[in-house]
C-alpha distance (Angstrom), angle and dihedral (degrees) to the residues before:
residue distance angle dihedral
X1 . . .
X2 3.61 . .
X3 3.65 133.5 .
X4 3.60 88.0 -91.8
X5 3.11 99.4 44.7
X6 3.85 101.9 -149.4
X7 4.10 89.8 101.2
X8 3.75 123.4 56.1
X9 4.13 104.6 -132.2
X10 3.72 107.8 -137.4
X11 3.75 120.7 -165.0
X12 3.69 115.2 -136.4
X13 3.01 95.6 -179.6
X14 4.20 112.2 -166.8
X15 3.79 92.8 2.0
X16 3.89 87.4 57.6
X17 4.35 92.1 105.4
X18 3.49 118.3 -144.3
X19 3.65 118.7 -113.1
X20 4.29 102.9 -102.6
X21 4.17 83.9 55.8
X22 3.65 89.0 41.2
X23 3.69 91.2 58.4
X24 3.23 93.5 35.3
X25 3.63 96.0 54.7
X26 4.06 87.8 51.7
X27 3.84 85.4 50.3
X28 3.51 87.0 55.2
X29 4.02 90.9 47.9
X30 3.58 94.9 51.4
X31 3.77 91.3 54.7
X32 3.50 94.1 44.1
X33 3.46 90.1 47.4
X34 4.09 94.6 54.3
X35 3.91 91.4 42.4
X36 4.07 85.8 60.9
X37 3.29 95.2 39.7
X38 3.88 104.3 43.4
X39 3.82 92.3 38.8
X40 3.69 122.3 2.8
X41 4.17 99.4 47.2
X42 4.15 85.8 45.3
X43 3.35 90.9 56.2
X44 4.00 100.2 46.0
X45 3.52 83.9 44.5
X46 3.65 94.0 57.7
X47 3.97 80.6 45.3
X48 3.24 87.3 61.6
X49 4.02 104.2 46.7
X50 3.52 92.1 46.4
X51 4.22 89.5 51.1
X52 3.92 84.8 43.6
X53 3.59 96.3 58.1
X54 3.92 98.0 39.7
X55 3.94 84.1 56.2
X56 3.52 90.7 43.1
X57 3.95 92.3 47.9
X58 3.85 89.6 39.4
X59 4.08 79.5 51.3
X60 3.44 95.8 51.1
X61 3.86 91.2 42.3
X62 3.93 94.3 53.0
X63 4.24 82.6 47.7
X64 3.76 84.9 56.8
X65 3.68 99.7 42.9
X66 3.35 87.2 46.7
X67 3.99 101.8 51.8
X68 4.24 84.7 43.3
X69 3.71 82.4 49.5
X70 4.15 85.9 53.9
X71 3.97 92.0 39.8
X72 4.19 93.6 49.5
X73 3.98 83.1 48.0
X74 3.83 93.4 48.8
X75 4.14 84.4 50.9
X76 3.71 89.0 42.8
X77 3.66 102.5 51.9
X78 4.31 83.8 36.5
X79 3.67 85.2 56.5
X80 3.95 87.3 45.8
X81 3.39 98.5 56.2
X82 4.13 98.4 47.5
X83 4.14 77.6 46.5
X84 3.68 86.0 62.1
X85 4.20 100.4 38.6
X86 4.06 84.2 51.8
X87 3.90 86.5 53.0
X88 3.62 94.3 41.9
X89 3.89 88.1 44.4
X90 3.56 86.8 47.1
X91 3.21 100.9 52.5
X92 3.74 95.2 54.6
X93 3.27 95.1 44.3
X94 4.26 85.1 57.8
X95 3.30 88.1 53.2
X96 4.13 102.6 50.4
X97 3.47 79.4 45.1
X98 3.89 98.3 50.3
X99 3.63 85.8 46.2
X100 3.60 96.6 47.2
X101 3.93 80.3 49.4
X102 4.01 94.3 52.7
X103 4.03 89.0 47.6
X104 3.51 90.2 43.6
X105 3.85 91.0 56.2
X106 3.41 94.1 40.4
X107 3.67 101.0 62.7
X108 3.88 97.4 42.7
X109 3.74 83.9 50.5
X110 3.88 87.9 49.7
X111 3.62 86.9 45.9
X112 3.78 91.6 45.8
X113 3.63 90.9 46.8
X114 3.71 93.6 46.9
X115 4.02 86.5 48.8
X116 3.60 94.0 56.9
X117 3.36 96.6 42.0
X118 4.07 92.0 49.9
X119 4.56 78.0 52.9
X120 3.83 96.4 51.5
X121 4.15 87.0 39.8
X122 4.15 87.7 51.6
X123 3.89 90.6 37.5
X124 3.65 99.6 51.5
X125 3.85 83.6 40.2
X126 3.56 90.4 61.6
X127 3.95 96.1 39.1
X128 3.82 85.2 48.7
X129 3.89 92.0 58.8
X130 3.48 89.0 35.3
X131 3.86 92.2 59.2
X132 3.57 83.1 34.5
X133 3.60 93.5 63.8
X134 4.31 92.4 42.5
X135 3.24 89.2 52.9
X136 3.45 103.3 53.6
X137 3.67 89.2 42.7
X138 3.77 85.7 55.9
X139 3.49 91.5 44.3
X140 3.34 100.1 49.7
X141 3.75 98.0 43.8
X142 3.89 92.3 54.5
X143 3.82 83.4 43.1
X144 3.84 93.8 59.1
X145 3.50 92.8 36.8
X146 4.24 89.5 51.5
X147 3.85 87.4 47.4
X148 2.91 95.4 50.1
X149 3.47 99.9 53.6
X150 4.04 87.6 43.5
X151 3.20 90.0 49.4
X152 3.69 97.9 44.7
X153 4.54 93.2 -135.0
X154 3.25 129.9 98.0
X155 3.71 121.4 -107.5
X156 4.00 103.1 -169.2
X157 3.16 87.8 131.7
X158 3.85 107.7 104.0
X159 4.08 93.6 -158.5
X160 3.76 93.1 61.5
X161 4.31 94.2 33.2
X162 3.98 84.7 53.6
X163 3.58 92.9 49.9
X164 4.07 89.8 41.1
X165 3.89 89.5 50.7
X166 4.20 98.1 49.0
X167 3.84 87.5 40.0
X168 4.08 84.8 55.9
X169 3.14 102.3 42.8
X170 4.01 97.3 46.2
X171 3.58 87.4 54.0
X172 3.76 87.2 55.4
X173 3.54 90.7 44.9
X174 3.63 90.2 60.9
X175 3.58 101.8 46.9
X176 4.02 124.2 90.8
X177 3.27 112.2 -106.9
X178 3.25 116.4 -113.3
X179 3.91 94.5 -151.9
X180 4.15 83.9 63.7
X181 3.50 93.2 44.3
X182 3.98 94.2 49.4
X183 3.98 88.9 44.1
X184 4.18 97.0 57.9
């Protein structure tokens, strides 16, 4: 310790410098010191500014990618949704369509039906009459031919066979028939 006794004394022993290299060594420290400061710390420092503001501009760039990435999204899902109303809209518009369609076909096939239906009606009509007509030809030709074998004359005469036949067949006409009557 020292005399004092407020400072512990420590022997270096050969690492304790001699005064001259001691000063020079502060010398040495002060101009080392200057160098840094007056051109080695400016220059980091403008290192760091110009790093600073590319990651602040790289910063702000990513904030402005990111809010056009928000706004394209915002367009996107806006487009979207008229996307879907068109569909939707679409859609019912197929199906008024598709029903109008269906209705549609329904009445010209009612119509069609009805058409043919009106044809086979006029067509059996006219084969009805038709057979009609045979058949009392046929009728009344074995009817004059049976009357007159009944009767024991001869009814070639078509005046007085015609007559013979409608005067038959109204009476038959008239009658009940016995088919109905057996039926009920």
């Amino acid at each position: 310790m020292t005399p004092n006794g407020l400072v512990p004394h420590i022997d270096l022993g050969p690492l304790l410098p001699e005064l001259p290299e001691f000063l020079a060594g502060l010398l040495l420290l002060g101009l080392m010191w200057i160098i840094v400061a007056k051109a080695v710390a400016p220059r980091f420092e403008q290192l760091y500014e110009k790093r600073s503001s590319e990651i602040e501009g790289g910063i702000q760039h990513a904030e402005q990618v990111q809010a056009e990435a928000a706004k394209a999204r915002e367009q996107y899902q806006a487009q979207l949704s008229e996307v879907r109303e068109s569909a939707a809209k679409a859609r019912e518009d197929a199906k008024t369509r598709s029903a109008e369609i269906l209705r549609d076909a329904k009445n010209e096939a009612a119509q069609e039906q009805a058409r043919m239906i009106a044809e086979a009606r006029a067509q059996i009509a006219s084969e009805r009459e038709f057979a009609a007509g045979q058949l009392t030809t046929q009728v009344g030709g074995l009817a004059t031919t049976l009357a007159g074998r009944i009767v024991g004359e001869s009814l070639d005469d078509d005046e007085r066979a015609k007559r013979t036949v409608e005067r038959f067949l109204k009476e038959l006409e008239n009658q009940p028939a016995r088919n109905q009557t057996i039926g009920k």
